[in-house]
C-alpha positions as CSV (number, residue, x, y, z in Angstrom):
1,X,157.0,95.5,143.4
2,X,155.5,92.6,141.9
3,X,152.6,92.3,144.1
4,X,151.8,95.9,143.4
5,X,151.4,94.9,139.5
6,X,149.7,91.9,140.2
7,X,147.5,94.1,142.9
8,X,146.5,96.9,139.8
9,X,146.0,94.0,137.2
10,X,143.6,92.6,139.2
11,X,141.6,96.0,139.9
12,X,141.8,96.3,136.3
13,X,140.3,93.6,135.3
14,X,137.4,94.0,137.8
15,X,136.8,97.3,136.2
16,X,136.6,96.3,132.5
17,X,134.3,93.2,134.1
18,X,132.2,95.7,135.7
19,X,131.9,98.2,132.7
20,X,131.4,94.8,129.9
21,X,128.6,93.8,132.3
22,X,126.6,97.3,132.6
23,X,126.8,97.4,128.7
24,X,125.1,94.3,128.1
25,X,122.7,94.9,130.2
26,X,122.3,98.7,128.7
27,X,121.6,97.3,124.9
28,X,118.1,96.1,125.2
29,X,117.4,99.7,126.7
30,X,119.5,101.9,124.0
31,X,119.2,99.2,121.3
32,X,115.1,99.9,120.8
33,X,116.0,103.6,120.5
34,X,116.1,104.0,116.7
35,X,114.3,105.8,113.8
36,X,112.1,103.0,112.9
37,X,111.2,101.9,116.4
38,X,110.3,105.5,117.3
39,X,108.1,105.9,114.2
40,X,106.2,102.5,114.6
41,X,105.6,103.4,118.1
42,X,104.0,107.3,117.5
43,X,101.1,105.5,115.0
44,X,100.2,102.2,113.1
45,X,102.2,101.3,109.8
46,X,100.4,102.8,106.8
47,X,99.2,105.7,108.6
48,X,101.1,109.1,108.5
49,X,101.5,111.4,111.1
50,X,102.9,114.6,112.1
51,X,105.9,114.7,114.0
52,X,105.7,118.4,114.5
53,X,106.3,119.9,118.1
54,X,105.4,116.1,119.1
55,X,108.3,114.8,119.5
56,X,110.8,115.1,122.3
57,X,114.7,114.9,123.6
58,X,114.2,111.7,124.8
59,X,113.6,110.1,121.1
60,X,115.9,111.6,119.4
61,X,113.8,112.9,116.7
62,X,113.5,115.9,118.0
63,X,113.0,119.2,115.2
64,X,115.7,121.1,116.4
65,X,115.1,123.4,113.2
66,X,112.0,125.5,114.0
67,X,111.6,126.3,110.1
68,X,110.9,122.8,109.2
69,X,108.1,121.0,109.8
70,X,107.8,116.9,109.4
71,X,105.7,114.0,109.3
72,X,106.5,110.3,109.0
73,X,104.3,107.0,108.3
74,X,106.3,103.4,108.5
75,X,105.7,101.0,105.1
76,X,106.4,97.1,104.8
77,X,106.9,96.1,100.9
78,X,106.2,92.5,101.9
79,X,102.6,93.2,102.2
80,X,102.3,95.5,99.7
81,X,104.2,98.7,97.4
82,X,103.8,101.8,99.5
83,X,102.2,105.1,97.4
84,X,103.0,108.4,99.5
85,X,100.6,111.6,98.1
86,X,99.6,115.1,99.2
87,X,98.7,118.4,97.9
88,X,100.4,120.9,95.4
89,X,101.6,123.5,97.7
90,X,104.3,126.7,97.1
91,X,107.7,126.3,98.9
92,X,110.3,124.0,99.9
93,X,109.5,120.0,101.0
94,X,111.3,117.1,100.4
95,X,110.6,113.2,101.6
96,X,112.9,110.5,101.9
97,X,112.8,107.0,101.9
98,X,115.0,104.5,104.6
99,X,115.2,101.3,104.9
100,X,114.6,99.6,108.5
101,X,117.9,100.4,110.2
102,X,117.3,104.0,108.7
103,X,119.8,104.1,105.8
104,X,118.7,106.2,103.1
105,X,117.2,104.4,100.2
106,X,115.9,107.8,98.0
107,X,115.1,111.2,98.3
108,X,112.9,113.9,96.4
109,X,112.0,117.3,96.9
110,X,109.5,119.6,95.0
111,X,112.2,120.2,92.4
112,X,112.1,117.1,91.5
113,X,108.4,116.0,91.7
114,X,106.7,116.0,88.6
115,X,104.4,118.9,88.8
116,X,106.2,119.9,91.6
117,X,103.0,117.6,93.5
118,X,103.9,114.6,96.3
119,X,103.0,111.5,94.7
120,X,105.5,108.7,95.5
121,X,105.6,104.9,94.8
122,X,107.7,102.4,96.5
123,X,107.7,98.9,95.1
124,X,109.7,95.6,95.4
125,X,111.7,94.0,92.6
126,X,108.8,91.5,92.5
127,X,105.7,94.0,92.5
128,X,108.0,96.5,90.0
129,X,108.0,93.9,87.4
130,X,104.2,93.1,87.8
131,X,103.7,97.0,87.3
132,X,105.7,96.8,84.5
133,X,103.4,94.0,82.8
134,X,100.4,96.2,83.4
135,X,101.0,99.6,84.2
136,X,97.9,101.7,85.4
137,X,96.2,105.0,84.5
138,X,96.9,106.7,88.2
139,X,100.1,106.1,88.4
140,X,101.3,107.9,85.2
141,X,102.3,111.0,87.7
142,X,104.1,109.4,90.3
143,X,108.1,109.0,91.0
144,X,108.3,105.3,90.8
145,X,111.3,103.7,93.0
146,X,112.5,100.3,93.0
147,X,113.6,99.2,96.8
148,X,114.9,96.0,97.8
149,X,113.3,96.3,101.5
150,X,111.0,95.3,103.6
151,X,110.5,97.3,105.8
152,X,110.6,100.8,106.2
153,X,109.6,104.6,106.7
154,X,109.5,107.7,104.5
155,X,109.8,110.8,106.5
156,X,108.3,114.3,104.8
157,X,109.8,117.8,106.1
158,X,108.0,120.9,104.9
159,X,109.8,124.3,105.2
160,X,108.1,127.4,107.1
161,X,109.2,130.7,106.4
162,X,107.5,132.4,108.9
163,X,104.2,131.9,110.9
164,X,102.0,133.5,108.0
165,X,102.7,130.4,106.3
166,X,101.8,128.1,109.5
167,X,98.2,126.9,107.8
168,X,99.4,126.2,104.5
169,X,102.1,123.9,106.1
170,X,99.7,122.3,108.5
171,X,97.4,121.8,105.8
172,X,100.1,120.0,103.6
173,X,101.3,117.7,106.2
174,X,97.9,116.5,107.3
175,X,96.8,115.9,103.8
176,X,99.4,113.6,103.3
177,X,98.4,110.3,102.3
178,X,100.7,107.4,103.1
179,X,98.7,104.1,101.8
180,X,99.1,100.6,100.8
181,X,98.9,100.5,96.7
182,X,98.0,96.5,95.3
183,X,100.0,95.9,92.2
């Protein structure tokens, strides 16, 4: 009877060896399959682009709601405070902020714009309080928010009724501005 035991312990072990190994080996594959990674890799930081019937399964930012369209553009605070912009424009939209590992830092929508118009400033703690000292004409207007990142990526959903309203949302998403702003 013992040898029996000693016989399953053994296969056991050589299972949970064989399972520990193929996971390690998985991570570098699975492990490069988030937000930011994605994001970086559809266009150049400090450029936005629509992500719009582009994307597929195998990213996982798929738009599995067909009444919402989206864009996203990838920041880095280190080099400078990120201002994201674009046109006044009836219905629904809403942007939100995340951090690197895709934590939520802040979110707006156009009931909570200011003149219900995208125009959105990231800063540091550092570039915050040099705004602060010497705040500037343009940026009276914009939804200031202070983010203790580096890097990161804001990602802008705009809702579709119906396809009448197709232009106005592709027109609002490829207007949007996502650019570097020197404090």
């Amino acid at each position: 009877m013992s040898l029996r035991y000693l016989y399953m312990l053994m296969c056991g072990l050589i299972l949970a060896g064989i399972v520990h190994i193929s996971v390690i080996l998985l991570i570098p594959n699975y492990g490069s399959r988030d937000a930011w990674n994605i994001i970086s890799k559809k266009s150049d930081m400090w450029i936005f682009s629509n992500l719009s019937g582009s994307a597929d399964r195998a990213t996982g930012l798929e738009n599995t709601d067909p009444y919402i369209k989206m864009g996203a553009c990838t920041f880095n605070l280190d080099e400078a405070g990120l201002r994201l912009v674009g046109g006044k424009t009836t219905g629904f939209w809403s942007v939100s902020v995340f951090d690197q590992g895709g934590s939520v830092i802040y979110s707006l929508n156009n009931n909570t714009a200011i003149n219900n118009k995208l125009n959105l400033i990231v800063l540091n703690p550092i570039q915050m309080i040099t705004l602060r000292d010497s705040p500037a004409e343009e940026i009276e207007h914009a939804v200031i928010i202070e983010a203790d990142i580096g890097k990161g990526f804001v990602v802008l959903r705009k809702f579709q009724r119906d396809i009448s309203e197709k232009d106005e949302v592709d027109s609002f998403l490829s207007k949007a501005k996502c650019m570097k702003i020197e404090i």
